[in-house]
N, C-alpha and C positions, 0 to 999 in steps of 0.2 A: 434142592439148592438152598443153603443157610440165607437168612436173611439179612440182607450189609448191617452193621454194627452202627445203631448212633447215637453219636457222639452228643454229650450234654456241653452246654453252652455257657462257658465263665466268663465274667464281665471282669474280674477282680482276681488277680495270681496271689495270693498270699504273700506279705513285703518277710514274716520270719516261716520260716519252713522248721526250725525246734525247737521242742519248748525242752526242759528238765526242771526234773523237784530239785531242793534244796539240799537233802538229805544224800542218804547211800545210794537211793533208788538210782541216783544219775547213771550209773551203768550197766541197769535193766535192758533187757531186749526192749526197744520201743514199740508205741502203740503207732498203726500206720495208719492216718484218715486222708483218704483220695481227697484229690484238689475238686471234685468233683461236690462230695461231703464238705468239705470247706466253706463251697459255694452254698448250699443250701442252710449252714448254721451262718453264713453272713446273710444271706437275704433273708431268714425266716425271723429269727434274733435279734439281729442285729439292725436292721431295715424294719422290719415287721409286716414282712409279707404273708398272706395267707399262703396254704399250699400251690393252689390254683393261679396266684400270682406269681408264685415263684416258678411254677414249671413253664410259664408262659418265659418269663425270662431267660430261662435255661432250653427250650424248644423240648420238654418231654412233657407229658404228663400228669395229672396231679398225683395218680396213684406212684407213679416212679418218685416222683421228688416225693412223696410221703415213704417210700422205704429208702432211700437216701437217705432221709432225716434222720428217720428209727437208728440206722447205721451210724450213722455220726452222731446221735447223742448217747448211744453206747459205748460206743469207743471213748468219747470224752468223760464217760464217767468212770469207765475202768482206768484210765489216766488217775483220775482226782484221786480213787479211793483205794487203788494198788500201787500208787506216788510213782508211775513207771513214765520214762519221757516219749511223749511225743514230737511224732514226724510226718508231715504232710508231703506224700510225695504220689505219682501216680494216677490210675480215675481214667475213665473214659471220657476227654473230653475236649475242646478244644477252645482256645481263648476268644474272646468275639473282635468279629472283623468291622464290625459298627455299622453293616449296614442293616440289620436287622433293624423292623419299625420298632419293637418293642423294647428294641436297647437306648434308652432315655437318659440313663442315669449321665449325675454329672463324672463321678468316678471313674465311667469309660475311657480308658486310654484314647480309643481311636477318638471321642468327641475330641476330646483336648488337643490331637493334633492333627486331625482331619482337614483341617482349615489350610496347614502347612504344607503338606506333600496329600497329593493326588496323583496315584502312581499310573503313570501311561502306558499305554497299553501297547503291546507288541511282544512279538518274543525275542527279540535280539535286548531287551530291555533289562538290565540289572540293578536293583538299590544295595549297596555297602553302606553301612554301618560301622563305624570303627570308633571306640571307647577314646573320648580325648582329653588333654589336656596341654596348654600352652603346645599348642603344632606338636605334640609327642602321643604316643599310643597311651591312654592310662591303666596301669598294670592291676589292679585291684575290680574289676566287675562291679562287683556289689556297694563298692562308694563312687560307680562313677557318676559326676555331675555333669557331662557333657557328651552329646556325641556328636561325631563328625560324618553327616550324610553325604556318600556319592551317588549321582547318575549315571550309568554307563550305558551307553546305546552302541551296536557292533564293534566292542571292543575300545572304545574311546570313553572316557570322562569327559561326560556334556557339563554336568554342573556337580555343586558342591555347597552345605550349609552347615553350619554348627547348632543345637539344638540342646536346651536347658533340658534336664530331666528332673525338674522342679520337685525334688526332693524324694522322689522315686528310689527303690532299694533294691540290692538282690533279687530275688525274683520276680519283683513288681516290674523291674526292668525289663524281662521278657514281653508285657503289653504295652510298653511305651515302645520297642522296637515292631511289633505286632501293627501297632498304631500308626508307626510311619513307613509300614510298607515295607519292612530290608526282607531283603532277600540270603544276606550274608552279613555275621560279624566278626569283626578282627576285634582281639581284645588280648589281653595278656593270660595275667589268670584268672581263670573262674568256678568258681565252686558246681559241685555234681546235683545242686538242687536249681541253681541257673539254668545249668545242662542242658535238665531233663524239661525245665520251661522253653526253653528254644527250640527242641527236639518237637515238641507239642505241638509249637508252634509254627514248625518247616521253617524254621531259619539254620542255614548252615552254620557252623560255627567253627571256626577258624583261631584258635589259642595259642598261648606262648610266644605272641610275636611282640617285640619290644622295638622303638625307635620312631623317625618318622611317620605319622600318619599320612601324608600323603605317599608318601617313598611306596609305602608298604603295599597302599591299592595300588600305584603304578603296577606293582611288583606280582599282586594277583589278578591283574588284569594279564596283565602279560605272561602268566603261567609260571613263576618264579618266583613266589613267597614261600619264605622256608616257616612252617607253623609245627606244634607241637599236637600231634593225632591224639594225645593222653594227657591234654593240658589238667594238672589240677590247681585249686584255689591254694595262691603260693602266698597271702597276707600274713604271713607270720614274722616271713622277712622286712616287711614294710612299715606295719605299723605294731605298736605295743599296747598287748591289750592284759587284762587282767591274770592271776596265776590262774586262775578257773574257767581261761577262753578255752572252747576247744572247734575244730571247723566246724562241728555239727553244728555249733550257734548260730552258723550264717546258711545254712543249708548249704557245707559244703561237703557231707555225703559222709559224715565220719561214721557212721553208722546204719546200719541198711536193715530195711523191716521183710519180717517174713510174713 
């Protein structure tokens, strides 16, 4: 019998999922470093954790998080010195749920809003998450600055709070929802590096839906939100960005690693 798979331990989602050189290189096959490797060149580098502190952080290892590292500071050099773009996508791992003792850091999403929502326990019990602004859905993910937490207990909306994501981005947004516990997001569009962070993170996600925010959870409470199953990051119609924008800059999948 194989033995279960596990899972390393990310404090920190990465806020850009790709990078690109300046040059021709920009539409190279990318270089792909797990969120997993992300994790260990932030806490090793960037933190300055020994190995041994880092795996304590991550729940594997020290010899694990030392071939982790090896892996990720490979790839980052075949980046720098082949000018090919990287993309952080993928990793065996999953986001931390803050109860872990030795998750301290102030950066943890869950510290920052564990204070807020303490989710109750039951299974008739649902948190929604809906992306907002001024009482409407906000259509863009990865600029949203608010969300709109519900409770649903058998099928009712017990309560409801709006909730800053205090300057949180694209995919960093997957721990700030992580953090306050949803269960499900309603959101417009969102790009394939969001996605794949919510996916991680067993949050349902629920895309393409525009209008009222409350309307909308009425609407999936009651079995009758009409959402998009193939939503993708639709900011092109929204905001104007340089002639050199392309989705892959916000991780929104324009490019896929092999």
């Amino acid at each position: 019998m194989p033995r279960p798979k596990k899972y390393r331990k990310v404090c920190h989602f990465p806020k850009n999922l790709t990078f690109y050189p300046e040059s021709e290189g920009r539409m190279a096959e990318p270089i792909c470093l797990t969120v997993d490797e992300y994790e260990t060149i932030r806490l090793m580098d960037r933190e300055g954790l020994s190995q041994e502190e880092a795996g304590e952080r991550m729940h594997v290892a020290r010899t694990t998080v030392q071939l982790i590292y090896a892996s990720a500071r490979k790839k980052l050099a075949d980046t720098l010195v082949e000018g090919r773009p990287l993309r952080i996508e993928g990793g065996d791992y999953r986001l931390c749920d803050g109860d872990a003792s030795t998750c301290g850091q102030k950066n943890c999403f869950k510290h920052q809003y564990s204070k807020l929502f303490e989710k109750p326990k039951g299974d008739h019990f649902m948190r929604i998450a809906v992306t907002y602004e001024n009482g409407a859905i906000f259509q863009h993910f990865g600029h949203t600055q608010q969300f709109k937490v519900y409770d649903v207990r058998d099928g009712k909306i017990v309560a409801s709070e709006v909730v800053d994501t205090n300057g949180s981005g694209h995919g960093a947004l997957a721990g700030v929802l992580t953090a306050l516990n949803a269960d499900v997001l309603i959101c417009g569009g969102i790009g394939g590096g969001a996605q794949m962070a919510l996916a991680a993170a067993g949050i349902k996600l629920y895309g393409g839906v525009s209008g009222n925010a409350d309307a909308a959870v009425e609407a999936f409470v009651s079995g009758d939100l009409a959402y998009d199953p193939d939503v993708k990051c639709n900011h092109h119609g929204e905001h104007h960005h340089g002639e050199g924008h392309t989705c892959g800059d916000h991780g929104c999948g324009s490019h896929s690693c092999h």
